[in-house]
Short mmCIF file of the C-alpha atoms (twelve columns), coordinates in Angstrom:
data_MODEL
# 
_entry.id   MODEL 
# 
loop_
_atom_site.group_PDB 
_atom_site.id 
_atom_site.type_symbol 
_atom_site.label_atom_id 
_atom_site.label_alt_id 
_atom_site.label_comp_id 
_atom_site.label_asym_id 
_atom_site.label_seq_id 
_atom_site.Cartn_x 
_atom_site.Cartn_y 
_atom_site.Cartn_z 
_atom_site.pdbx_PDB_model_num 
ATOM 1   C CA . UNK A 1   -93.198  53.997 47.075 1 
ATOM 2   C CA . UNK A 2   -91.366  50.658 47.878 1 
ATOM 3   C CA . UNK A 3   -93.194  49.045 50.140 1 
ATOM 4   C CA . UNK A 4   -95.455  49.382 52.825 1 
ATOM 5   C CA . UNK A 5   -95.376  47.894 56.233 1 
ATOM 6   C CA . UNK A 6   -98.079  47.386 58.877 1 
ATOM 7   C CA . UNK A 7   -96.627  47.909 62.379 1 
ATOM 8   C CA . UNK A 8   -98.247  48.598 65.987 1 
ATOM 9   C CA . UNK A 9   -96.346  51.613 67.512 1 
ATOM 10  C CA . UNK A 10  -93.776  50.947 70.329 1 
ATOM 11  C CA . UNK A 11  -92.979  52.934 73.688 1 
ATOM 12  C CA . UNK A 12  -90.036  55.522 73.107 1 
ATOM 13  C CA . UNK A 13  -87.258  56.253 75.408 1 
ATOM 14  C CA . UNK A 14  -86.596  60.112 76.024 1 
ATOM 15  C CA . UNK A 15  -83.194  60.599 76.958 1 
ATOM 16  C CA . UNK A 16  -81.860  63.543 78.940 1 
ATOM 17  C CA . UNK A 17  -79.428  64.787 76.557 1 
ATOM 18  C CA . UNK A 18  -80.954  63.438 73.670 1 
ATOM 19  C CA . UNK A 19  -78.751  60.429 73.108 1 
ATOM 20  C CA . UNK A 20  -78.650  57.449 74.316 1 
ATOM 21  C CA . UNK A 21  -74.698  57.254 74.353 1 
ATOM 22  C CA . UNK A 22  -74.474  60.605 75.960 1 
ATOM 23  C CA . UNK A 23  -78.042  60.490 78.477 1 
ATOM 24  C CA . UNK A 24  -77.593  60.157 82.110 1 
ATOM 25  C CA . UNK A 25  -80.907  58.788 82.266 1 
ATOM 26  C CA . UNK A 26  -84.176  57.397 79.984 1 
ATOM 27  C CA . UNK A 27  -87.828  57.472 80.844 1 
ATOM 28  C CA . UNK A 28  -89.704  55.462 78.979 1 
ATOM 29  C CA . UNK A 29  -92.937  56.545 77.101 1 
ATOM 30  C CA . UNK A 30  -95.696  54.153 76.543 1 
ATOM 31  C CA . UNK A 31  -98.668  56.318 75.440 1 
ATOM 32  C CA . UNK A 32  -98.480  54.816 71.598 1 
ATOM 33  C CA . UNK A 33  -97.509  51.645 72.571 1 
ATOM 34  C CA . UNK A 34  -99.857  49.119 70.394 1 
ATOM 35  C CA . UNK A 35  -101.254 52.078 68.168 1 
ATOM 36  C CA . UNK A 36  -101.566 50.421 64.456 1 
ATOM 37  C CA . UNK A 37  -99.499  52.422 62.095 1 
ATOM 38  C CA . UNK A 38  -98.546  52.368 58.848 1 
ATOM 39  C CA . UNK A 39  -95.077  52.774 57.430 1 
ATOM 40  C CA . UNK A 40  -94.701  53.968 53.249 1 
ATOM 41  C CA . UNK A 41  -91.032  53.372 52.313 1 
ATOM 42  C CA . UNK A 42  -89.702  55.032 49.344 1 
ATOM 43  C CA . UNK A 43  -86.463  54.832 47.048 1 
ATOM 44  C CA . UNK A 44  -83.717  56.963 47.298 1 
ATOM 45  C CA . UNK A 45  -84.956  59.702 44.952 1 
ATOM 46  C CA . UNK A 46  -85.947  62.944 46.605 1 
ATOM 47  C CA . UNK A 47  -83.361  65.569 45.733 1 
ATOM 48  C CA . UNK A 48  -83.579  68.313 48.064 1 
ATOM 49  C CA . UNK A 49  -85.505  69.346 51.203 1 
ATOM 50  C CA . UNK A 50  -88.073  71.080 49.288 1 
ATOM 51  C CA . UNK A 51  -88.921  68.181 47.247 1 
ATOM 52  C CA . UNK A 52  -89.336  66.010 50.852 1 
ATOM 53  C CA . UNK A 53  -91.650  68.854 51.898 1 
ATOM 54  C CA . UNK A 54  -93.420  68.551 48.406 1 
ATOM 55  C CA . UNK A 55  -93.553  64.778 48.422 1 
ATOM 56  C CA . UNK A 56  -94.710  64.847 52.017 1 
ATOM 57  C CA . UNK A 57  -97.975  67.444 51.060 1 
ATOM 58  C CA . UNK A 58  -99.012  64.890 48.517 1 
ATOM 59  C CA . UNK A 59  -98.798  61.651 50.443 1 
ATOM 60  C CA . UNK A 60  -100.974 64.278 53.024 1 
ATOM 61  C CA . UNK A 61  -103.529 64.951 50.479 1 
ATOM 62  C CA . UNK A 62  -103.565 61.144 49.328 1 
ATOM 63  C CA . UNK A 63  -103.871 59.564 53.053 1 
ATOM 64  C CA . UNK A 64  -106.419 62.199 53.884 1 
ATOM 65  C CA . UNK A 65  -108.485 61.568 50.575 1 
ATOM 66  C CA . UNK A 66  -108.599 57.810 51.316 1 
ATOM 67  C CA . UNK A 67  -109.372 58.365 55.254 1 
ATOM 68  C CA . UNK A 68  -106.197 56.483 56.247 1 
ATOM 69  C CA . UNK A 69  -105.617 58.828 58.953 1 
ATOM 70  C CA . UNK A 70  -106.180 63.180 58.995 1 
ATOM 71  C CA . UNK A 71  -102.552 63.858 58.732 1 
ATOM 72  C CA . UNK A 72  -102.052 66.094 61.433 1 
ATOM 73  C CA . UNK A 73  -97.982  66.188 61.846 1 
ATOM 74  C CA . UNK A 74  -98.183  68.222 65.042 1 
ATOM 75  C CA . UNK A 75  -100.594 65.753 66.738 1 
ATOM 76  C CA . UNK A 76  -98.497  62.656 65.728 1 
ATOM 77  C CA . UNK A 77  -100.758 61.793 62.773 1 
ATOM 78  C CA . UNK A 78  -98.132  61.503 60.546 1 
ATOM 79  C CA . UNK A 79  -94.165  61.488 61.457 1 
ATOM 80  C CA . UNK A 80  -91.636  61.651 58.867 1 
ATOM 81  C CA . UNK A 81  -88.168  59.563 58.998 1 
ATOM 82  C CA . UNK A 82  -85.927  61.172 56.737 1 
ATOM 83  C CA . UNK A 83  -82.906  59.635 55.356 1 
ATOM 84  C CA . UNK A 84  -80.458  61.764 54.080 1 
ATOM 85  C CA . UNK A 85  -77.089  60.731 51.940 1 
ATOM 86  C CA . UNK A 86  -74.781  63.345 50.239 1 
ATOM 87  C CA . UNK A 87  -72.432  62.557 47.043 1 
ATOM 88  C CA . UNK A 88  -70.576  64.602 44.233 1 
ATOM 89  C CA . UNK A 89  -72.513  65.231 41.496 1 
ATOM 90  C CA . UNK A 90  -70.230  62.852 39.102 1 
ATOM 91  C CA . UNK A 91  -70.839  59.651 41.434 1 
ATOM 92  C CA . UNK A 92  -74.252  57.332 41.147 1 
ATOM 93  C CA . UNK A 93  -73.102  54.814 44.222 1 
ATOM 94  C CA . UNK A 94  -75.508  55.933 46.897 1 
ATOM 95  C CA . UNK A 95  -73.069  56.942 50.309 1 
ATOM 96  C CA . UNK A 96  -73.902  55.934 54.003 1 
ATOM 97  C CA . UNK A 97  -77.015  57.134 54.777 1 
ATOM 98  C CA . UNK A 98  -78.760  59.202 57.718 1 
ATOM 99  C CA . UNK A 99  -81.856  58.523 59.013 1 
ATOM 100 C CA . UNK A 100 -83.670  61.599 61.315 1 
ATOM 101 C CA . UNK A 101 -86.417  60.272 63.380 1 
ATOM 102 C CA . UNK A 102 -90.237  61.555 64.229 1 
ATOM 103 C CA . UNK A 103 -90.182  64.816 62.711 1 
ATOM 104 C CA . UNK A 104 -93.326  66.439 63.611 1 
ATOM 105 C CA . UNK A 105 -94.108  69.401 60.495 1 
ATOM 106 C CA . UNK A 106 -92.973  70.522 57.759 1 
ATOM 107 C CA . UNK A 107 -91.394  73.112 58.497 1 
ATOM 108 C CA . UNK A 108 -88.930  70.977 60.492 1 
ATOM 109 C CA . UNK A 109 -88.670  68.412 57.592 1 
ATOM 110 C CA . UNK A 110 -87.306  71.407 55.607 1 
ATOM 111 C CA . UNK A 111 -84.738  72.874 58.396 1 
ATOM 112 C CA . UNK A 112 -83.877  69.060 59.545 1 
ATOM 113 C CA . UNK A 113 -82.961  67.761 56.271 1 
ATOM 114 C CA . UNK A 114 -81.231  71.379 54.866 1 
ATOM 115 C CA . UNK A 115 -79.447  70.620 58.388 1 
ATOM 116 C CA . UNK A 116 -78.292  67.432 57.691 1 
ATOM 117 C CA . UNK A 117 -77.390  68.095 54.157 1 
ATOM 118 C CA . UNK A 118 -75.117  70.408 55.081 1 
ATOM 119 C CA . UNK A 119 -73.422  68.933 58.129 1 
ATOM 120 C CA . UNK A 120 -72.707  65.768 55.875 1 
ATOM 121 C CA . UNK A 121 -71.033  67.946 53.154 1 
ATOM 122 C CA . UNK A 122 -68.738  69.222 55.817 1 
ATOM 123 C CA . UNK A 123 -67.766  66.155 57.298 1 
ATOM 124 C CA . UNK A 124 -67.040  65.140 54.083 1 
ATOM 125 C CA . UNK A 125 -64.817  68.098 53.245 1 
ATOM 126 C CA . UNK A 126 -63.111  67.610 56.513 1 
ATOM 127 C CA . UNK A 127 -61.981  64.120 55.357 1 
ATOM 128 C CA . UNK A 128 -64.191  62.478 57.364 1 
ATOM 129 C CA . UNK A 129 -67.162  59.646 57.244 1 
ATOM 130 C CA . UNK A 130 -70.828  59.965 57.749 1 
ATOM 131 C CA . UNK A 131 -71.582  56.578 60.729 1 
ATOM 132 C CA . UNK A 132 -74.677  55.090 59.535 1 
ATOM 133 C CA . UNK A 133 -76.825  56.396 62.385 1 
ATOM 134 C CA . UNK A 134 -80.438  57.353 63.671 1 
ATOM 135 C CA . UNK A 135 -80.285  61.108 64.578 1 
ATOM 136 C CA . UNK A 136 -83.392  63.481 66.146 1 
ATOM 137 C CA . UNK A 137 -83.565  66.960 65.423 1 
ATOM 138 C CA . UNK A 138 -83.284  69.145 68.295 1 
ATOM 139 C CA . UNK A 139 -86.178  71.785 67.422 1 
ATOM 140 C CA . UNK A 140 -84.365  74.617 69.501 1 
ATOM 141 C CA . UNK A 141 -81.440  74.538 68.305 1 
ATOM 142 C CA . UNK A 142 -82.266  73.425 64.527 1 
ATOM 143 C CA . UNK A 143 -79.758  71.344 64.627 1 
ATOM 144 C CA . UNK A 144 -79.558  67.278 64.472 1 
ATOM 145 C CA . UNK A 145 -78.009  64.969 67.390 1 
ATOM 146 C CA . UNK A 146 -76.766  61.411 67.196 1 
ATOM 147 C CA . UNK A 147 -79.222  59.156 68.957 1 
ATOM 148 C CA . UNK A 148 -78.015  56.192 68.466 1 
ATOM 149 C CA . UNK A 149 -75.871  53.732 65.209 1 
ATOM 150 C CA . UNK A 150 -78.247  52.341 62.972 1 
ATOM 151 C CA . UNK A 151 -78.570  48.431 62.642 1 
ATOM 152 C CA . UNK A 152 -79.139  46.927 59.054 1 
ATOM 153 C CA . UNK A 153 -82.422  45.973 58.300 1 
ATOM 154 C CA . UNK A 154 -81.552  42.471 59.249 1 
ATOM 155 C CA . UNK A 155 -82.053  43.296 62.613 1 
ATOM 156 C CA . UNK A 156 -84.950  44.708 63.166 1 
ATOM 157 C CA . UNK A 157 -86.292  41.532 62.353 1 
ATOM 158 C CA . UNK A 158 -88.354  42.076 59.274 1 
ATOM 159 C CA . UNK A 159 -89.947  39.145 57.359 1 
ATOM 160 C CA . UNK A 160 -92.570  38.702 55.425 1 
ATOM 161 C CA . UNK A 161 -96.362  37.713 56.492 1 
ATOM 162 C CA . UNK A 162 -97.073  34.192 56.017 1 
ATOM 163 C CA . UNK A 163 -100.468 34.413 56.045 1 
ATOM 164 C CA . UNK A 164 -100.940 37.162 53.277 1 
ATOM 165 C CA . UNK A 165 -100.826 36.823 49.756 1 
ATOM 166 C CA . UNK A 166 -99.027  39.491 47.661 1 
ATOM 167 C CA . UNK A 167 -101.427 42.086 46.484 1 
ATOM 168 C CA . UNK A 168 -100.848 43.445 42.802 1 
ATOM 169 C CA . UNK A 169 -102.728 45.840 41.251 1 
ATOM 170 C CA . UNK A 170 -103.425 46.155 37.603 1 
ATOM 171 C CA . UNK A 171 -102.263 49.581 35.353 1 
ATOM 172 C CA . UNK A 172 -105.928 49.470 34.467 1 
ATOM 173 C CA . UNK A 173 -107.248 50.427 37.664 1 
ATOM 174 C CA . UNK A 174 -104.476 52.417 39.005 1 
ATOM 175 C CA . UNK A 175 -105.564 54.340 35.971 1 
ATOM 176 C CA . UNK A 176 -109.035 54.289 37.032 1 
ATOM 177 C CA . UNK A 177 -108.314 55.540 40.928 1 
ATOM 178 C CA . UNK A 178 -106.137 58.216 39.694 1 
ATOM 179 C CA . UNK A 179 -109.037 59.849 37.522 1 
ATOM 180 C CA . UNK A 180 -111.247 59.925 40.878 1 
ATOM 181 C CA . UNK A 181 -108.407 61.653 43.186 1 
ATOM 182 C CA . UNK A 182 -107.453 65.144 43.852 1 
# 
């Protein structure tokens, strides 16, 4: 985990076709508007769909032990934003990235990011580029759809919180929380 960021929900536009390039219309959605939420960030270093699906159980089991929320993915507890990048085995330089939006299970984790992993690999062996983008994945057809390009972090307007001090924690009582969790 990289960071963690504390963040009030926002309305959502649903678009007719799914995109907002391609929609002939928007509603907007405003039932989560101001719900607090809580976004974990991670590095780059989940291999595969399964380990998402893995890595996603645990941070269940974790956020449920500590009562941060009850984890339900199908009633919006807890949404997963994947980002998926493909290279060649022989490179290390991370490629443009992928993010997929609000999936809802696990099971959809799995198929959205096996999905994406695979439609990247054939752009790329079509001589084409992955667009650095924010996709959804359209649970009827199991595929993903462009929703929209994807800014750099610069503009969503991220800073830091003047008014709170950095928290660090000490090895010694990580150490001692880890001996009292599941």
């Amino acid at each position: 985990i990289t960071r963690i960021h504390v963040e009030e929900d926002a309305g959502k536009l649903l678009h007719k076709d799914s995109s907002v390039n391609q929609s002939a219309g928007s509603l907007v959605d405003l039932n989560r508007a101001g719900v607090p939420l809580i976004e974990i960030v991670t590095e780059p270093d989940v291999q595969s769909a399964d380990h998402a699906v893995a890595f996603l159980k645990k941070l269940r089991t974790i956020l449920r032990y500590l009562d941060v929320c009850d984890g339900n993915m199908e009633e919006g507890s807890l949404r997963c934003d994947a980002n998926v990048s493909v290279r060649p085995e022989n490179e290390t330089k991370l490629r443009t990235r992928v993010e997929i939006k609000n999936i809802n299970s696990f099971k959809f984790v799995q198929k959205a990011v096996e999905y994406e992993i695979a439609r990247q690999i054939e752009v790329y062996k079509q001589g084409g580029k992955i667009d650095q983008e924010t996709r959804l994945f359209n649970t009827d057809k199991m595929i993903t759809v462009s929703m929209r390009s994807k800014e750099e972090a610069n503009d969503y307007r991220y800073f830091p919180e003047p008014d709170l001090k950095p928290l660090y924690i000490d090895e010694a009582w990580i150490a001692k929380v880890k001996t009292t969790m599941p």
